[in-house]
N, C-alpha and C positions, 0 to 999 in steps of 0.2 A: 523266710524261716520262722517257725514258732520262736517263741521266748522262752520257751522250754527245751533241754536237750534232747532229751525222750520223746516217741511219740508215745501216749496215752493208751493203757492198752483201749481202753474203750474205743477205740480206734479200729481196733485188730479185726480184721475179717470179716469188715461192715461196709454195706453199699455207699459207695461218691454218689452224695445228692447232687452234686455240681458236677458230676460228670467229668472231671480232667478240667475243669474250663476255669479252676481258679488257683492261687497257690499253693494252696493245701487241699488235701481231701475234706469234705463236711461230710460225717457219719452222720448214721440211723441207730435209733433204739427206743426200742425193742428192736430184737435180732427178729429176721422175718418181718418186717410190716413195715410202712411208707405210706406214704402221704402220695394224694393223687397225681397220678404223672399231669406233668408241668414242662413248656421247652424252657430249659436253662442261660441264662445269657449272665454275662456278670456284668454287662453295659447295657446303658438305654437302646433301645431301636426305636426308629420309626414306624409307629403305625399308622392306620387308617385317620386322616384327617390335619396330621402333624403337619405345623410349618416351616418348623428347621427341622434337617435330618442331625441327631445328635452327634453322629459320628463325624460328619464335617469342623475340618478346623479352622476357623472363621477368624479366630484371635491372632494377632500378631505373636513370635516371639522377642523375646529378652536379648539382649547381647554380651549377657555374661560371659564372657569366654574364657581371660584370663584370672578376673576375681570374681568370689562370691557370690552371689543375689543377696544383696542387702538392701532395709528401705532405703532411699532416697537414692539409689545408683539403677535397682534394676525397677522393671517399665511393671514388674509383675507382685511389686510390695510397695506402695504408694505411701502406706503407711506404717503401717509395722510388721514383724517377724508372725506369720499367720501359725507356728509350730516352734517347741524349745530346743535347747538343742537333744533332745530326749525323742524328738519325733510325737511331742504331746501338743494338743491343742492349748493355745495359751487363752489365761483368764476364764476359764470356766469355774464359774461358783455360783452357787444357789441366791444370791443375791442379784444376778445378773438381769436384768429384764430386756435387753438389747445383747443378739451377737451380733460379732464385726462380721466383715464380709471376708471370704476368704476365695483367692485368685490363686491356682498354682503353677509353677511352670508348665508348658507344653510341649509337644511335638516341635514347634517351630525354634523353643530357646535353644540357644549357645550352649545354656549351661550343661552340667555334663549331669549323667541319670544319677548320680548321687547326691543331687542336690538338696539343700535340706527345706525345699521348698516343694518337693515331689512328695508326697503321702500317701492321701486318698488312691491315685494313680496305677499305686505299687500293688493293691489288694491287701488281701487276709495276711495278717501277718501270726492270728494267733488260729488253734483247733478247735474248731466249732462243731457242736451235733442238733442237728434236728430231731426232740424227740416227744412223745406221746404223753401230753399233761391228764392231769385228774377231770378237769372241767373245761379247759378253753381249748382242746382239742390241740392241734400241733403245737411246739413251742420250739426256740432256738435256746441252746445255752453253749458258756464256753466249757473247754476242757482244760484250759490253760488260767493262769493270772494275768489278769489283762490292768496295767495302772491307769490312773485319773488319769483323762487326758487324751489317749489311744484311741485310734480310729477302728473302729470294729468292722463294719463292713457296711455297704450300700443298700438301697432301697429302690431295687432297678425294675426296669419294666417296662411295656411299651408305651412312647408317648403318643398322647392321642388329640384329636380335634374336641374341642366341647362336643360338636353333633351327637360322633361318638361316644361320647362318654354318657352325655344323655339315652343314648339310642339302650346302651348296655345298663343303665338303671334303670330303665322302666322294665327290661327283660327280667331282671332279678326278681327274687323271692323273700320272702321272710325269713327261711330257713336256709339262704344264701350268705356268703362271705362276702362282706364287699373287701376289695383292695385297693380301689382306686382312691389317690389322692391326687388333692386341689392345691396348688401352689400359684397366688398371686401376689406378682409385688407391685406395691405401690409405687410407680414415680412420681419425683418431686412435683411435676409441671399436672398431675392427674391422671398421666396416662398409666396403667395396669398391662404388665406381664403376666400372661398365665401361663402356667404347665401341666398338662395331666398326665400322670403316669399310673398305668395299670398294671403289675405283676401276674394275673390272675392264669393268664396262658402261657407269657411269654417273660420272664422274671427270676429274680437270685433269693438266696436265702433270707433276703428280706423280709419275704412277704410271710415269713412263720416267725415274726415278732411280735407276741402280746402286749398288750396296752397294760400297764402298773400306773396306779396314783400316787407311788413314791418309784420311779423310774431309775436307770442304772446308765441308762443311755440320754442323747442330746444329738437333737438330729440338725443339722446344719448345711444347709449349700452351698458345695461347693463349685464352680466353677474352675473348667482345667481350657479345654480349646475349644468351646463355642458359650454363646448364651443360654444353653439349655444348662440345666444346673445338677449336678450329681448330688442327691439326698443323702449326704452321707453322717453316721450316723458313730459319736465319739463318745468314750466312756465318759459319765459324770462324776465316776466315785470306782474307788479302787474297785475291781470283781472278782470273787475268787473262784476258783475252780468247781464247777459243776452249777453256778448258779444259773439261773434265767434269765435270758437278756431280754429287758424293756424297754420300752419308751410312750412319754405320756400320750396318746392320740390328740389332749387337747391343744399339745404342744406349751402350755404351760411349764417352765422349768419348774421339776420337784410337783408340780401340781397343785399350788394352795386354791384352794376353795373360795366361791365368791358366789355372789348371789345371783347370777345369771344362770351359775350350776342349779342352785336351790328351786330355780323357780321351775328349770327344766325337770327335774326330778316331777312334776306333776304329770307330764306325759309319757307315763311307765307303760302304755300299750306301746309306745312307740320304741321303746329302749331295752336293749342287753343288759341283762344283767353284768354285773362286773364282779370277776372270782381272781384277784388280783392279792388280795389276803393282806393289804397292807394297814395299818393303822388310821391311817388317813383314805380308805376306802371310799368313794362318793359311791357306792350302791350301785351304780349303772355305768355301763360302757358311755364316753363322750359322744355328742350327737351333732349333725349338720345336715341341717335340713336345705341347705342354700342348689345345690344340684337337683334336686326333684321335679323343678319348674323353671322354665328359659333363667340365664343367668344376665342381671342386671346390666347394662354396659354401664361401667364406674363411670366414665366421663359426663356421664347424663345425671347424676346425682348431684343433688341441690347441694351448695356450702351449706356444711353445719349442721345437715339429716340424718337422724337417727340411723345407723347403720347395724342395728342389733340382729343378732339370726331372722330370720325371715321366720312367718308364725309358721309354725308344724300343724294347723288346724286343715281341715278340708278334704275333701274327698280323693284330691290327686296323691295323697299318701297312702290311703287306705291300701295294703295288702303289700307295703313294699319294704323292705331293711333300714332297719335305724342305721344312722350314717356317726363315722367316729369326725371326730372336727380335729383340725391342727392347726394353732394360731401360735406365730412369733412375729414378735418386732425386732425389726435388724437394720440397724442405718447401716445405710453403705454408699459410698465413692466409689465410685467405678477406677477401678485402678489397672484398665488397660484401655488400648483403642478399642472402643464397639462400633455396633453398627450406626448406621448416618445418624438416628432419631433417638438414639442415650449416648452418644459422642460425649465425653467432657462433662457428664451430666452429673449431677448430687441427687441421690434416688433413696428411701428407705421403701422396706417390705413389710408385709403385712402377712404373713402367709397362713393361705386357710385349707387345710389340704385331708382329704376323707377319706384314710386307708384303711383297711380294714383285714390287719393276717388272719388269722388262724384262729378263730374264734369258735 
């Protein structure tokens, strides 16, 4: 249910972008117009090249039955409460340079579906509309007050093989969208999980979220029943009704500026402008040039090599979409059974990931 007891009229006698397929209805507006049909999934699928099917539950569950899930009792909070009792993300602040990891009950736990360790899981709990911006073409906003902390909604889509994903950025255009993003995380021992996930056919209202350089959102993986990870994506700062939901592309919380930004700013043929309207504006959509040309296998990288974007020079870029970058560091302990090869393992992420809504 909304947070609200009303629905909004804004609401009233407007097309389901989501079709019946999520908790609430997500309206359109303008009355009459929509954004290019798209199949609707509110979960990951498997596409073309995927090596886990996301839908498989891989993870053990918990044996909560008669108490709780608390740290240190249940198998699914190793370290601390990943939600308050408010159902808010804990420890989110503009200070933060490291999220924890967040595991939540599955399919398989004891525990019972009111758990307060179920979130992400549950869906949309507030009224969202997809609707028609000034300059960046579709946008998502809420209808509802959503507080610091609340989980808003996913960033789903089909997960892909590199091949694939390669194969689909050289088919792209200048005046194409990209959506595809890169999530790799780093483990301890060198080895690199990657994930691709593309909305762009097969995908939720995610994919009509615009990039801000002072952002409203904080996107975060979550993990429920396998290793593929739900991009889920939790308010940073109270939102009131009718605003626009963001989040930074570069994955920077809040987005401070740094000179890696500055120096990219010289290759303005290759970049989006950025109509984000915020005070702290860096002029151009974020860029990742890493996808355009075979992807480096990490383990092959020298100790202590320069690991800076790869140069956006040369002729295999010419005529092809500047790419949005998304970088977070996240330490994380694995805080259930995985599979054989990160069993018990101490792992942080790196995540670089190049979505691209509704631009």
């Amino acid at each position: 249910m909304a947070e609200s007891g009303e629905v909004p009229e804004a609401l009233m006698e407007r097309p389901d972008v989501a079709r019946g397929l999520e908790n609430l209805p997500v309206s359109v507006w303008p009355s009459g117009a929509g954004p290019e049909p798209f199949q609707y999934t509110p979960d990951h699928v498997a596409g073309p090249g995927a090596d886990i099917d996301p839908s498989q539950i891989t993870f053990p569950g918990c044996i909560c039955l008669k108490t709780p899930c608390l740290p240190g009792t249940c198998s699914c909070l190793r370290r601390e409460k990943n939600y308050d009792d408010n159902l808010c993300l804990r420890d989110i602040g503009s200070g933060a340079k490291c999220a924890e990891p967040v595991f939540e009950c599955n399919a398989l736990c004891r525990c019972s579906d009111h758990c307060r360790n179920r979130v992400v899981q549950r869906g949309l709990h507030f009224h969202l509309q997809v609707f028609k911006t000034d300059h960046k073409g579709w946008g998502l906003r809420t209808l509802d007050f959503i507080p610091k902390g609340r989980f808003v909604c996913e960033y789903a889509g089909e997960v892909l093989g590199v091949s694939e994903v390669q194969r689909r950025i050289q088919l792209q255009t200048t005046h194409d969208s990209n959506y595809i993003i890169a999530i790799r995380e780093h483990v301890y021992n060198g080895q690199v999980i990657e994930t691709f996930v593309d909305p762009a056919y097969i995908g939720n209202i995610g994919r009509f979220l615009n990039h801000s350089c002072e952002p409203n959102l904080l996107m975060i993986p979550v993990r429920i029943d396998s290793m593929v990870p739900k991009l889920a994506l939790f308010a940073a700062k109270d939102i009131l009704p009718g605003e626009e939901l963001s989040y930074d592309y570069s994955g920077r919380f809040l987005n401070p500026a740094d000179s890696e930004d500055k120096e990219r700013l010289d290759n303005k043929k290759l970049r989006k402008s950025c109509y984000c309207g915020a005070k702290s504006c860096a002029t151009f959509l974020p860029y990742d040039s890493s996808l355009y040309c075979p992807l480096e296998k990490p383990n092959t990288r020298e100790e202590g090599k320069n690991e800076k974007e790869p140069s956006m020079s040369g002729s295999a870029l010419s005529g092809l979409p500047p790419f949005k970058q998304f970088t977070l560091q996240v330490s994380l302990l694995c805080g259930r059974q995985l599979a054989p090869h990160c069993r018990g393992s101490q792992w942080w992420s790196g995540f670089c990931c190049c979505p691209a809504a509704a631009v």
